[in-house]
C-alpha positions as semicolon CSV with decimal commas, in nm:
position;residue;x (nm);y (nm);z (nm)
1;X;0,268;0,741;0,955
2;X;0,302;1,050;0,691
3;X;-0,005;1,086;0,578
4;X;-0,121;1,358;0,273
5;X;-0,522;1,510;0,230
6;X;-0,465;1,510;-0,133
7;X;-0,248;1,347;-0,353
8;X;0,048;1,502;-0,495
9;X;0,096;1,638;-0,799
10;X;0,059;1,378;-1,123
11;X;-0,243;1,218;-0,907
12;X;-0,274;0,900;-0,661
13;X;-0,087;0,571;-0,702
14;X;-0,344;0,295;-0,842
15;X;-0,264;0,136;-0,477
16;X;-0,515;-0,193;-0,618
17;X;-0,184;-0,295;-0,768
18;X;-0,094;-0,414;-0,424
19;X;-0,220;-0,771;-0,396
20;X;-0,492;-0,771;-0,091
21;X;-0,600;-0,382;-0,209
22;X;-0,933;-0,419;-0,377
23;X;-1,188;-0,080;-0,438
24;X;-1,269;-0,033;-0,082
25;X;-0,981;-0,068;0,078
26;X;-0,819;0,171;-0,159
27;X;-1,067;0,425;-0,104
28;X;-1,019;0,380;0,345
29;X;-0,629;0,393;0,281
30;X;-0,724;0,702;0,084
31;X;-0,947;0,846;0,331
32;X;-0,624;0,775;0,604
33;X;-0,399;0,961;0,370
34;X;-0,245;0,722;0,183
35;X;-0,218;0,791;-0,198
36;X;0,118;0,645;-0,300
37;X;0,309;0,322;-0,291
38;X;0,619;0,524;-0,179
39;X;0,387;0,612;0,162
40;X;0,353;0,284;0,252
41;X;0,722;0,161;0,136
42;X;0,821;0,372;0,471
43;X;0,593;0,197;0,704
44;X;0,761;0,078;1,010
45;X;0,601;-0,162;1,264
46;X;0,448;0,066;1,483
47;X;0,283;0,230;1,157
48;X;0,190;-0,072;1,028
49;X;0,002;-0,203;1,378
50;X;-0,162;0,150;1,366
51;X;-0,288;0,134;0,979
52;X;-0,415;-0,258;1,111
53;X;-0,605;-0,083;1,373
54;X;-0,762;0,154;1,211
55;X;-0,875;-0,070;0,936
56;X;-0,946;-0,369;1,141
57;X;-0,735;-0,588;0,959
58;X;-0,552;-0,821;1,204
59;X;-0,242;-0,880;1,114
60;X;-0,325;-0,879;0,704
61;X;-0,101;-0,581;0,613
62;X;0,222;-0,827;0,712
63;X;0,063;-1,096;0,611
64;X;0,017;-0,999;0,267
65;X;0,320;-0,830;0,228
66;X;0,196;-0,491;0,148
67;X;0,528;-0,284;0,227
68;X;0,774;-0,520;0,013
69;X;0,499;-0,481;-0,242
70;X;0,521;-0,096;-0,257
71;X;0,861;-0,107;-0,250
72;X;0,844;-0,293;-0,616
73;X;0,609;-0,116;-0,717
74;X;0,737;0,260;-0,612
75;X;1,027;0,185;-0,827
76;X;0,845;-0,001;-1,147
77;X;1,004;-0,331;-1,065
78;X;0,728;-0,513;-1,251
79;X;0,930;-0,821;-1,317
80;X;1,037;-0,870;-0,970
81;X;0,703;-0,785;-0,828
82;X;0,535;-1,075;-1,075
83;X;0,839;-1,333;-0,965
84;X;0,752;-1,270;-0,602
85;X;0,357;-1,219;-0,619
86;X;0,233;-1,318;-0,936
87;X;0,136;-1,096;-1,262
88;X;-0,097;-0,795;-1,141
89;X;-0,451;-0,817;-1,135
């Protein structure tokens, strides 16, 4: 997958919006290169299985959604993204 070694401009994403992204995880999807919801909105399969790998995660990137969850957020669909996944944390 694209990744970046900084954010751009305007700073990260707060990617803890994503239900199943706590502290941690935020800061090893950083440390991939991984600072915006519009990164992972891209993800296909293949990048998806890789990001799993890397953080040992078994299947919980699909599981949880995380891709239809960028996509809402990437475009400020907070209604829809509460509808489908609850209000954010």
């Amino acid at each position: 997958p694209e990744t970046l070694v900084v954010p751009r401009e305007g700073g990260a994403d707060d990617l803890k919006k994503i239900k199943g992204i706590g502290p941690k995880v935020e800061k090893l999807l950083n440390s991939l290169g991984f600072f915006h919801f519009d990164q992972i909105t891209v993800w296909t399969g293949e990048q998806i299985a890789w990001v799993d790998d890397h953080l040992r995660f078994n299947g919980r990137i699909t599981r949880e959604k995380w891709v239809e969850q960028a996509e809402l957020l990437a475009r400020g669909d907070e209604e829809e993204f509460a509808r489908r996944f609850g209000p954010k944390s």
